[in-house]
N, C-alpha and C positions, 0 to 999 in steps of 0.2 A: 487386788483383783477379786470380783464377786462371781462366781462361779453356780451357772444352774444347769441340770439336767435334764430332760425331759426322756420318760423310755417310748413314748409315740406322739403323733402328731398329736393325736383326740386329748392328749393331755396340755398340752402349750397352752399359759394362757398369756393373750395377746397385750396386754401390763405390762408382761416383763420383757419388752421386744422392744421398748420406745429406748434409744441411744446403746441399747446392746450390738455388740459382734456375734453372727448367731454363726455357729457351725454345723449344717446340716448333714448327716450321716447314714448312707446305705451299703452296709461294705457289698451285702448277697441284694443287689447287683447293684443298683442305680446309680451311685457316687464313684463305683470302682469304674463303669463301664464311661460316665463323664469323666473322669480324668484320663481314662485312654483316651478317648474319643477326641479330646482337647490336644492332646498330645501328637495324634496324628492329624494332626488339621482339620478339622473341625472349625466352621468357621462360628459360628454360634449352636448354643442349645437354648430348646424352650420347653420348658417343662409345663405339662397341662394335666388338669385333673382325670378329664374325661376320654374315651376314643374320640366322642365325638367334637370335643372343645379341638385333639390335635387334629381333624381331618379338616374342620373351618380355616383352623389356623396356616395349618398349612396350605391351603388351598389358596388363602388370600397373600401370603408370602410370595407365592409364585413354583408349581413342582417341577418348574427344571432344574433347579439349586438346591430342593428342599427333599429331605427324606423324613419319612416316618417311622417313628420307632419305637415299639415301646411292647409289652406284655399283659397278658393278665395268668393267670397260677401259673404262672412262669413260662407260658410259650407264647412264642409270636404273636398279636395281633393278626386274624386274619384280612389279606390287604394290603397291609404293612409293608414296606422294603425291608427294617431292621428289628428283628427282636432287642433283646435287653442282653444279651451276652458280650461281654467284651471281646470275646476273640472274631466276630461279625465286625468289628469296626477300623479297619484295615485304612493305612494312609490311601490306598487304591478307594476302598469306596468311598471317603468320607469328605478327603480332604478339599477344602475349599466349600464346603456343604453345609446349611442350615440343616439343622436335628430337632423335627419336634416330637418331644417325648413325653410318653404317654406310661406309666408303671404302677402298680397293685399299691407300692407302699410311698416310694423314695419319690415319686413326683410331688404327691402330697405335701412329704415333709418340706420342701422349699414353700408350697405357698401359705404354711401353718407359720412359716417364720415370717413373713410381710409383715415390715411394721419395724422391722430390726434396721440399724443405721448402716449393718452391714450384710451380708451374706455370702459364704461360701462354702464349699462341698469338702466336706473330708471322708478319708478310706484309708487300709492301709496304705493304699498306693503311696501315699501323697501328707502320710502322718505326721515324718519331723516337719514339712515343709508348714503345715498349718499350724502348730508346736511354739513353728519360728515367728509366723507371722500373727499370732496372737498373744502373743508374749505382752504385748505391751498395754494390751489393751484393760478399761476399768471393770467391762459388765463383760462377760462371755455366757450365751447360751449354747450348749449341746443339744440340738435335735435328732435323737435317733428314731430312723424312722419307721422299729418295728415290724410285727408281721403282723396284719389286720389290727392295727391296733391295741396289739400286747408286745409285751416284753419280748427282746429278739439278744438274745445272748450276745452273737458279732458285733452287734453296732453297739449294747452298754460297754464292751472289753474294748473297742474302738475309742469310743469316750474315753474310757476310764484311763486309755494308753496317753489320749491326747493330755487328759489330767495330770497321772504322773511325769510325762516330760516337760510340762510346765511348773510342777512343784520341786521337779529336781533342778531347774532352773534357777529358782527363789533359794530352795535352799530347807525350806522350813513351809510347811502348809499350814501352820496354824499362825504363824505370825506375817506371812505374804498372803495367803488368798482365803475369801470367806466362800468354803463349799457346803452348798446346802444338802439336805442328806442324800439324793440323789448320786450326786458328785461325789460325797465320801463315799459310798458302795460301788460306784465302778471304779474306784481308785484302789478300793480293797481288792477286786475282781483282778484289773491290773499288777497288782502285785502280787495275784495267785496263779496265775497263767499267763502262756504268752499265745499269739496267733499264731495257728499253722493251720496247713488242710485239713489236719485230722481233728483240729477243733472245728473248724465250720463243719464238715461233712455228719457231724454231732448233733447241732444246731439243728431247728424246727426246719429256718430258712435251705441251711443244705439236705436235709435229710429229706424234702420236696424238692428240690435239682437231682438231688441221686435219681428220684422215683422218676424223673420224667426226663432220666437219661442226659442229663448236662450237669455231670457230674466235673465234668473237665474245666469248669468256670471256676471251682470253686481256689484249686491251685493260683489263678492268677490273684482274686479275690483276698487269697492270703500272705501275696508279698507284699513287701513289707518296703517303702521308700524308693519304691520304679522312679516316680516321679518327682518331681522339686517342684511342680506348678501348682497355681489357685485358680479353682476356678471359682469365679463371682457371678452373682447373680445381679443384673441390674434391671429393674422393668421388667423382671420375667424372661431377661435373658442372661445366658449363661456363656460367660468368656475366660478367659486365663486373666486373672488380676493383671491391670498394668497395660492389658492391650498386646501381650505377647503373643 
């Protein structure tokens, strides 16, 4: 297995995307809030760059099925039905519901990986689960998605988590998987810490949710294996791998 990292979208370059599995990553919020969101029924998500790409979008979906969701320095969308918080995404409002999202970092990172033969969202939510299901695969890309385009500590130790449960898999990292240097330093990162609140509320990403009082995200943000689902991106839409 070849193994690449990216520590933000602006860095991807789009080569190494043709026949890869990419895993795209926002624990502080974007990937954590889509795996709840998936989870409570959620009937699709669409991730767009712009407000104004999700207000077309959504508009031409149809808004009586369809919600808007998404932030910029981390509050609501003015407008909006849903910010980016996962505890907003309740089986009551969602379920059965198209989600087009709109987000500062983690929308981005899904359309920096187009081009990949796969795509799907990892968090801790949902860690062993993407662990499992990449296991087998030849080329894996990590996409973390950063904060403004730098280095964002939660999503490289995300990575890095996703890496060491695939090497303790194999067994041996130097004779099962080629990681380029990327890959080795969040794998070293991994084996120097583990995730909890008190490491995100650290981080750049949570230490701006303290300041704008959604401090309370960052606990769900940092468990660890809620979920067992995938969610895949197809065409710019986002479902639980498999059609679950």
């Amino acid at each position: 297995m070849r193994v690449q990292t990216y520590f933000s979208p602006a860095e991807v370059n789009s080569g190494s995307m043709a026949g890869a599995t990419a895993v795209v990553i926002d624990v502080i919020r974007a990937t954590t809030t889509i795996a709840d969101a998936l989870a409570n029924g959620a009937k699709a998500i669409y991730p767009t760059v712009s407000t104004e790409d999700a207000i077309r979008l959504a508009n031409s979906l149809g808004r009586e099925d369809t919600l808007l969701c998404g932030e910029r320095k981390g509050m609501k969308v003015e407008g909006f039905d849903l910010g980016n918080s996962p505890a907003e995404f309740t089986e009551e409002k969602i379920a059965g519901k198209q989600l087009v999202m709109s987000t500062t970092n983690g929308t981005r990172a899904f359309l920096a990986a187009e081009g990949a033969s796969r795509i799907i969202a990892g968090s801790l939510l949902n860690l062993s689960a993407v662990a499992e299901d990449v296991s087998g695969v030849e080329q894996l890309v990590l996409i973390c998605a950063g904060k403004e385009d730098r280095f964002s500590l939660d999503d490289a130790l995300c990575a890095g988590l996703i890496v060491r449960a695939l090497s303790e898999r194999t067994g041996s990292v130097e004779s099962e998987m080629q990681l380029d240097d990327a890959s080795r330093a969040v794998l070293a990162l991994a084996r120097s810490c583990e995730p909890d609140e008190a490491l995100l509320r650290e981080t750049a990403a949570g230490s701006a949710l303290v300041e704008i009082g959604l401090e309370a995200d960052l606990s769900r943000c940092a468990e660890l294996d809620r979920h067992a689902l995938i969610p895949e991106m197809h065409d710019r839409m986002i479902r639980i791998s498999g059609g679950g």
